[in-house]
C-alpha positions as CSV (number, residue, x, y, z in Angstrom):
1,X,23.6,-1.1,-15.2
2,X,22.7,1.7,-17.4
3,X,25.3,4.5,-17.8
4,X,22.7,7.6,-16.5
5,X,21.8,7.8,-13.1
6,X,20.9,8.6,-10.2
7,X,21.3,5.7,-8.7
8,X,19.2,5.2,-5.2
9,X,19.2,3.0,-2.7
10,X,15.7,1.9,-1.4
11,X,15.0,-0.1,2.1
12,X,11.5,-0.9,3.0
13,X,11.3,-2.8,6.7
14,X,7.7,-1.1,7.9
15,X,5.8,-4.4,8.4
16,X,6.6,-8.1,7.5
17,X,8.1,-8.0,4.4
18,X,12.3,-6.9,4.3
19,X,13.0,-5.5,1.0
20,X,16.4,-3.4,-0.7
21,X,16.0,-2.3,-4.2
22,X,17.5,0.2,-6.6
23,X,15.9,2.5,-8.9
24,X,17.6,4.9,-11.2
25,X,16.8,6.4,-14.5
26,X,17.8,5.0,-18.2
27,X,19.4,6.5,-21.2
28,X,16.0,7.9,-22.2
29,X,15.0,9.5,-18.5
30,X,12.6,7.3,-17.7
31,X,12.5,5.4,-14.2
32,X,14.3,1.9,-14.4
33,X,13.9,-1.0,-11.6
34,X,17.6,-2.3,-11.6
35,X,16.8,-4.8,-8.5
36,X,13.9,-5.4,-6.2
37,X,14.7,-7.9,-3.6
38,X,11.6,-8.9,-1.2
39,X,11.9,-11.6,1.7
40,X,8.6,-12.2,3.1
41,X,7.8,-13.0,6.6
42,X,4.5,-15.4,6.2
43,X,6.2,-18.6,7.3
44,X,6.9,-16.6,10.6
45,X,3.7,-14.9,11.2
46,X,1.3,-18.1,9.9
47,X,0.9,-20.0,13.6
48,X,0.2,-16.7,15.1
49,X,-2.8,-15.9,12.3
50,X,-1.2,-12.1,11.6
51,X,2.1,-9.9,12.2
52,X,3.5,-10.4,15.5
53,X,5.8,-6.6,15.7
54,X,8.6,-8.0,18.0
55,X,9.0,-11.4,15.3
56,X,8.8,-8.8,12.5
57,X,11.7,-7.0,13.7
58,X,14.1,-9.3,14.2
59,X,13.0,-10.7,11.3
60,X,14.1,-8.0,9.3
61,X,17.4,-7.9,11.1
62,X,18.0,-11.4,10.3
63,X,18.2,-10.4,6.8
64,X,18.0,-6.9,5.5
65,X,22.0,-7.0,4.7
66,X,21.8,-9.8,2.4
67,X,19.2,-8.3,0.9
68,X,21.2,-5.0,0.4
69,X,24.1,-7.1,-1.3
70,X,21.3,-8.9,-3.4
71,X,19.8,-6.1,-4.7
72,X,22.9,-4.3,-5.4
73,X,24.2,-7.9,-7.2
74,X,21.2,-7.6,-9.2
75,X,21.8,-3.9,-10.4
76,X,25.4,-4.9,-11.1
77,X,26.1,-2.1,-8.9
78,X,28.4,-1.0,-6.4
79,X,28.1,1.9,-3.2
80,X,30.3,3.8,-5.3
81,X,27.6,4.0,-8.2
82,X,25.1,5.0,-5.7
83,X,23.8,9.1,-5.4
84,X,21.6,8.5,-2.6
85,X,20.2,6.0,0.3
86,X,16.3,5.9,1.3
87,X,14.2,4.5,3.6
88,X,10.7,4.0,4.9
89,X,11.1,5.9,8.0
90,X,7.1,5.6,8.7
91,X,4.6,4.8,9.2
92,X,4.4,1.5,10.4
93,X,5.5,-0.8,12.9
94,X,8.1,0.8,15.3
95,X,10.8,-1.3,15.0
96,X,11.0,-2.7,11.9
97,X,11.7,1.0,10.8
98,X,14.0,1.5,13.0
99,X,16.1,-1.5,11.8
100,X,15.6,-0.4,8.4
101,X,16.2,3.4,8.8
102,X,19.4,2.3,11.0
103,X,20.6,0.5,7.9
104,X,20.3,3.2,5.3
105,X,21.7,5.7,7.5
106,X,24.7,3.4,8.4
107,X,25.5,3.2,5.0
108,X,24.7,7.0,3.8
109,X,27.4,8.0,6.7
110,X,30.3,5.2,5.5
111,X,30.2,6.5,2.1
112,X,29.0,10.0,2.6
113,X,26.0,9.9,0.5
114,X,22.4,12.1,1.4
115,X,19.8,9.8,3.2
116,X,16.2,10.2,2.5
117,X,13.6,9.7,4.9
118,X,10.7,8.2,3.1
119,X,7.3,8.0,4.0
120,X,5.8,4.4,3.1
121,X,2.5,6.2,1.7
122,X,4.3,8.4,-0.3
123,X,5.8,5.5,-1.8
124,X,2.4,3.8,-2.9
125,X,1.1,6.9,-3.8
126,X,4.0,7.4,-6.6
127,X,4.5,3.9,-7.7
128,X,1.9,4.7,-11.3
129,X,4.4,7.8,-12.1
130,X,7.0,4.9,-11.3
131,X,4.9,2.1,-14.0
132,X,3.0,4.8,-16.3
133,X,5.2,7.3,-16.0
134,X,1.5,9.2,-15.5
135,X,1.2,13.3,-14.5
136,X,0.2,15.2,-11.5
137,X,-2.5,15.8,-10.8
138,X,-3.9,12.4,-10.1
139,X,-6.5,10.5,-8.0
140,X,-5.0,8.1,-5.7
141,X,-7.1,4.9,-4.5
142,X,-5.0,3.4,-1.7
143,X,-6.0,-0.1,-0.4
144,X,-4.3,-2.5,2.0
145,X,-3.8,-4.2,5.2
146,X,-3.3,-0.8,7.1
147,X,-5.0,1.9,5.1
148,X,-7.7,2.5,3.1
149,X,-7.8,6.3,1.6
150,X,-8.7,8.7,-0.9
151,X,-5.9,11.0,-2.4
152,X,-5.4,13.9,-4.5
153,X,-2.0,13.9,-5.4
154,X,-1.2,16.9,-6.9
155,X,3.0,17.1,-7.0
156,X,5.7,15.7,-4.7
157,X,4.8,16.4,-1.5
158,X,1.2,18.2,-2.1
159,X,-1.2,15.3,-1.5
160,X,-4.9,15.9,0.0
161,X,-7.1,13.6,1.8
162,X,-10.2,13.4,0.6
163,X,-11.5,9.8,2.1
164,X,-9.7,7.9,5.4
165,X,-11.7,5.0,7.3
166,X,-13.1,5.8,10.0
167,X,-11.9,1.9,11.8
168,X,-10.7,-0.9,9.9
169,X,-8.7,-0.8,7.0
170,X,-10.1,-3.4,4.2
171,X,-6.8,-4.9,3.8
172,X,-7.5,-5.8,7.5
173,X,-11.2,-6.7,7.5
174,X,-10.1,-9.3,4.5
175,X,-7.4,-10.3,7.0
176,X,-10.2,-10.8,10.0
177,X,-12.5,-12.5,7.9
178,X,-9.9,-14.7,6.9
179,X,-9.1,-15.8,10.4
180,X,-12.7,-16.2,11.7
181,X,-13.3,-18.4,8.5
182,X,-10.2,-20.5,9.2
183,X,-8.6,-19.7,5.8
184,X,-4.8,-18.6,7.1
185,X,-2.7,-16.1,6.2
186,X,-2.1,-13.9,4.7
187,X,-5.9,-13.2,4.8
188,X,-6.6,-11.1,1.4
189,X,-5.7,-13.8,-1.1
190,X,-7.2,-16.7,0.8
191,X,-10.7,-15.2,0.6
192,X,-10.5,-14.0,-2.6
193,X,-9.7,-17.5,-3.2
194,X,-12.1,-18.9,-1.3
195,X,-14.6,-16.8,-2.7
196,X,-14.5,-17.9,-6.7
197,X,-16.3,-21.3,-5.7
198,X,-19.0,-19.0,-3.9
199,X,-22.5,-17.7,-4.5
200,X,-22.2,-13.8,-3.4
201,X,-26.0,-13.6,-3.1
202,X,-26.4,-16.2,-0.4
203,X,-25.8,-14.4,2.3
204,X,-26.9,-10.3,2.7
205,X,-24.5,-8.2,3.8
206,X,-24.6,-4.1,4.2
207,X,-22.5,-2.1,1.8
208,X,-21.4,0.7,4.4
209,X,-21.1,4.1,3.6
210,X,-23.1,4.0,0.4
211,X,-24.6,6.8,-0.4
212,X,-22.6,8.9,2.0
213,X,-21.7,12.2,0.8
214,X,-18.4,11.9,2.5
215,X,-15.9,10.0,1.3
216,X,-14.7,8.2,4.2
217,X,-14.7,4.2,4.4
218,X,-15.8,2.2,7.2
219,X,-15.5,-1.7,7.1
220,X,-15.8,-2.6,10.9
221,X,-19.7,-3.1,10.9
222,X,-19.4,-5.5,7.8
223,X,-16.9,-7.6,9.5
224,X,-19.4,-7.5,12.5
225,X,-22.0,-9.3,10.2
226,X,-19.6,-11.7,8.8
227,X,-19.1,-12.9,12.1
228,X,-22.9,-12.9,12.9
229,X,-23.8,-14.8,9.5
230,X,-21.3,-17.2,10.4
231,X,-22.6,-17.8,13.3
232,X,-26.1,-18.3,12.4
233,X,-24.7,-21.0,9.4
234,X,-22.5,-22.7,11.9
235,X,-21.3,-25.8,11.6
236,X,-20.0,-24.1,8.3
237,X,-19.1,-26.6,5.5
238,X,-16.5,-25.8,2.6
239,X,-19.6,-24.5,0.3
240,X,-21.0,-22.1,3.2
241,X,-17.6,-20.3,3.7
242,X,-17.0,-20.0,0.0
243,X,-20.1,-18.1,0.2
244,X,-20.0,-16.2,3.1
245,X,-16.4,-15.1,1.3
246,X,-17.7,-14.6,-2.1
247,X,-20.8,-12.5,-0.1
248,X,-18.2,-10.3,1.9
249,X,-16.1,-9.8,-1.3
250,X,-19.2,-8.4,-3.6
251,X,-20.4,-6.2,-0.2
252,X,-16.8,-4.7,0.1
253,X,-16.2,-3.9,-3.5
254,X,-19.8,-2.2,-3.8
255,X,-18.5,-0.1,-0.8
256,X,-15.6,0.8,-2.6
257,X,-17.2,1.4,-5.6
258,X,-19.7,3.7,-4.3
259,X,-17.0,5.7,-2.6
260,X,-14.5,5.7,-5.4
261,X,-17.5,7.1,-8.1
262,X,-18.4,9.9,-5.6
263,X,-14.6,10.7,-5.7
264,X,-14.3,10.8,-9.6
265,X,-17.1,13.1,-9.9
266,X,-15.4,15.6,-7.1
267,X,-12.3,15.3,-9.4
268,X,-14.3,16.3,-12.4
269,X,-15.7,18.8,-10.8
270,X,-12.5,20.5,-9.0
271,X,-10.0,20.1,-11.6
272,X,-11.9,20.5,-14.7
273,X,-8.9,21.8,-16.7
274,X,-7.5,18.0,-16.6
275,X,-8.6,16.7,-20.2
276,X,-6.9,13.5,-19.1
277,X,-7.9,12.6,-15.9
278,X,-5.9,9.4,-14.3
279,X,-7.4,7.3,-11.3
280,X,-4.4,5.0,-10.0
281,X,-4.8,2.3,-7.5
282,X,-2.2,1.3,-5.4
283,X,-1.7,-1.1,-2.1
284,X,-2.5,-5.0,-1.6
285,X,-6.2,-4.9,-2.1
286,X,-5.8,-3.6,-5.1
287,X,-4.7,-7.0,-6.7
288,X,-7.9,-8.3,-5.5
289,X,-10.0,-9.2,-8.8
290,X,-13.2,-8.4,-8.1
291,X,-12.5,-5.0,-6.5
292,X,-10.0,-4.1,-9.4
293,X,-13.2,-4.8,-12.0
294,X,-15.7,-2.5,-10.0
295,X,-13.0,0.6,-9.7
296,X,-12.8,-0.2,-14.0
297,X,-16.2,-0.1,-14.2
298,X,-16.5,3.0,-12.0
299,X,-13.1,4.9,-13.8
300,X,-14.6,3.8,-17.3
301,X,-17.8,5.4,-16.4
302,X,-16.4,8.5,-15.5
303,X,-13.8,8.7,-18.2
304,X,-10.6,8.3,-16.6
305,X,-8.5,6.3,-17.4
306,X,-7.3,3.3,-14.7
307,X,-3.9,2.6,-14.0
308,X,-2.7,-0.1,-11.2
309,X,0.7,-1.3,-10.6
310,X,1.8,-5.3,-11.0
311,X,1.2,-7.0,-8.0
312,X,4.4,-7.2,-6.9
313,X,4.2,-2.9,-6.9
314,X,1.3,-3.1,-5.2
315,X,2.4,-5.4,-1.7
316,X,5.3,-3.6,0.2
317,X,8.4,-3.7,-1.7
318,X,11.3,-1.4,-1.5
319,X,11.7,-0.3,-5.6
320,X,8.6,2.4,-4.8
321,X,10.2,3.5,-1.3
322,X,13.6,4.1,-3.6
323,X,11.3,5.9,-6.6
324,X,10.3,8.2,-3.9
325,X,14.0,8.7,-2.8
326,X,14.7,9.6,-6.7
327,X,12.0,12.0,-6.7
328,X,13.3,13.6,-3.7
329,X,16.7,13.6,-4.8
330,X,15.7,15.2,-7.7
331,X,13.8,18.2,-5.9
332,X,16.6,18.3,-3.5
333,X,14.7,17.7,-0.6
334,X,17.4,15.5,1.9
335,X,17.1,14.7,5.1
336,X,19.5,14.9,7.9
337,X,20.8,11.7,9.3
338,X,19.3,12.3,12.7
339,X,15.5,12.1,11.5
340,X,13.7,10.0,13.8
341,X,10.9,7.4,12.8
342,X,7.3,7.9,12.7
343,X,5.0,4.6,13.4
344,X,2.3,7.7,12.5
345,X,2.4,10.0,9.4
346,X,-0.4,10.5,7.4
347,X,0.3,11.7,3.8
348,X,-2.1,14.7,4.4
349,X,-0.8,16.5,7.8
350,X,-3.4,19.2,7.4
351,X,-6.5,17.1,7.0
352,X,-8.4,16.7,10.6
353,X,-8.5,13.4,12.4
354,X,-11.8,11.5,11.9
355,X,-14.3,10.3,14.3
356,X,-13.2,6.5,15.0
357,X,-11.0,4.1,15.6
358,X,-9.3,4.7,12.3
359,X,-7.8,8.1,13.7
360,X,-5.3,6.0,16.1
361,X,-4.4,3.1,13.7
362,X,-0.5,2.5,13.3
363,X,-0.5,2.7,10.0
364,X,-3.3,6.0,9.4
């Protein structure tokens, strides 16, 4: 491992994937991945069509310690080398973070080292200073199964909301169109699949919010007339659902779009001072191809520049929840070993709840 440090410790157990890494900093001061270990949970969730929190959790239990020694194999690293331990202590799924939280704070109090309670937003929102190594203040685009927002990130710890959906994330409208299609799970990656065999025009679906000078999301309604085209095609053949994918794809990207150039021109407009203005996209979705082209299009347009983690950043994974931990190390903001987990933390605790589902979603 490489001789500066610190050296953290990151556990990431807030849905169905069970991941250790550690994350330090190299002879130079930049942010080095010396192990990322992920164990997915898809082979245990697939019969059931999405996670199932009780399988998730003992799951995780099953094998989070292996995946500690992993990780720390990988680093070539011992406890002894380590400055800190962090974990996602929320939000998400109640007790998968307690399993993970229990770990890292297990392990902080055997070899006295700080714990760091991590929230799994905070995370994602950091993983481009992780990559890019980019500056506050930046725009933050976060898109997966369980959230779907609009950030300003503007230091550790300072990040406003500017757009939330209002009901379904479109991580998890991908997930239900996958399911009422028949395509499996996980959900995102089958329809995007599906959907490069299919004609996007064939079937009209509403692109909601357009045009809305709020910058919230909303994805429930275009699920809604997935359902209802699907139902009008029936008996669907392979062609038909490749369509109906491809047609729900181009609808939610145009969504997203909209929303995401309304954004950048707020940015311009609030923070004109930033010569070099950085939109980053983090979370699931954003691996998804044909969304990723519209937000270039969009951030091209508006001259920023784009800047989206590999896919394997972008999924859960523990190297961004230990990034965080470095970060917080850094600033010296520690937690005490007692701090409890929180299945609900929004990023922005100031902002004010919005009208809709979305305001009691586990993971909003």
């Amino acid at each position: 491992m490489p001789d500066k440090g610190p050296f953290i410790l990151g556990i990431e157990t807030s849905c169905d994937e069970t991941a250790a890494a550690v994350v330090g900093r190299d002879e130079a001061g930049r942010a080095a991945i010396l192990a990322n270990v992920v164990h997915s949970q898809i082979n245990e969730h697939a019969a059931f069509g999405g996670v199932v929190p009780e399988i998730a959790a003992r799951a995780h239990v099953e094998v989070l310690d292996g995946l500690v020694r992993a990780a720390l194999s990988e680093a070539d690293a011992g406890f002894e080398h380590l400055a800190a331990v962090a974990a996602t202590t929320g939000p998400g799924l109640v007790g998968g973070l307690i399993v993970g939280s229990v770990t890292a704070r297990a392990i902080a109090q055997a070899r006295s080292l700080p714990f760091l309670a991590i929230n799994h937003l905070e995370g994602h929102a950091l993983t481009p200073r992780l990559t890019d190594e980019i500056a506050y203040p930046y725009l933050l685009l976060l898109v997966s199964g369980g959230h779907t927002q609009i950030l300003l990130v503007r230091g550790l710890g300072l990040y406003e909301r500017w757009g939330t959906t209002i009901d379904d994330a479109l991580g998890e409208a991908f997930d239900k169109t996958a399911k009422l299609l028949r395509l499996g799970h996980p959900g995102g990656p089958a329809v995007e699949c599906a959907a490069k065999t299919g004609d996007s025009t064939r079937f009209a679906l509403p692109r909601p919010m357009r045009g809305e000078v709020k910058l919230d999301f909303s994805f429930s309604g275009l699920k809604t007339a997935v359902r209802l085209a699907a139902e009008r095609a029936a008996p669907l053949d392979e062609q038909a659902v490749s369509d109906l994918c491809a047609s729900f794809q181009a609808a939610a990207a145009a969504s997203v779009g909209d929303r995401i150039a309304r954004a950048l021109a707020r940015f311009r407009e609030e923070l004109p001072e930033i010569a070099s203005p950085v939109l980053a996209v983090a979370g699931g979705v954003a691996a998804n191809r044909t969304i990723r082209a519209v937000l270039e299009g969009e951030a091209n347009a508006a001259g920023f520049a784009i800047v989206a983690p590999p896919l394997k950043l972008c999924t859960d994974n523990a190297a961004m929840i230990a990034y965080a931990g470095l970060e917080r190390f850094e600033a010296g903001r520690l937690d005490p070993l007692d701090t409890p987990v929180r299945p609900r933390w929004p990023l922005d605790e100031t902002a004010l709840p919005v009208v809709g589902f979305g305001r009691r979603g586990a993971k909003v």
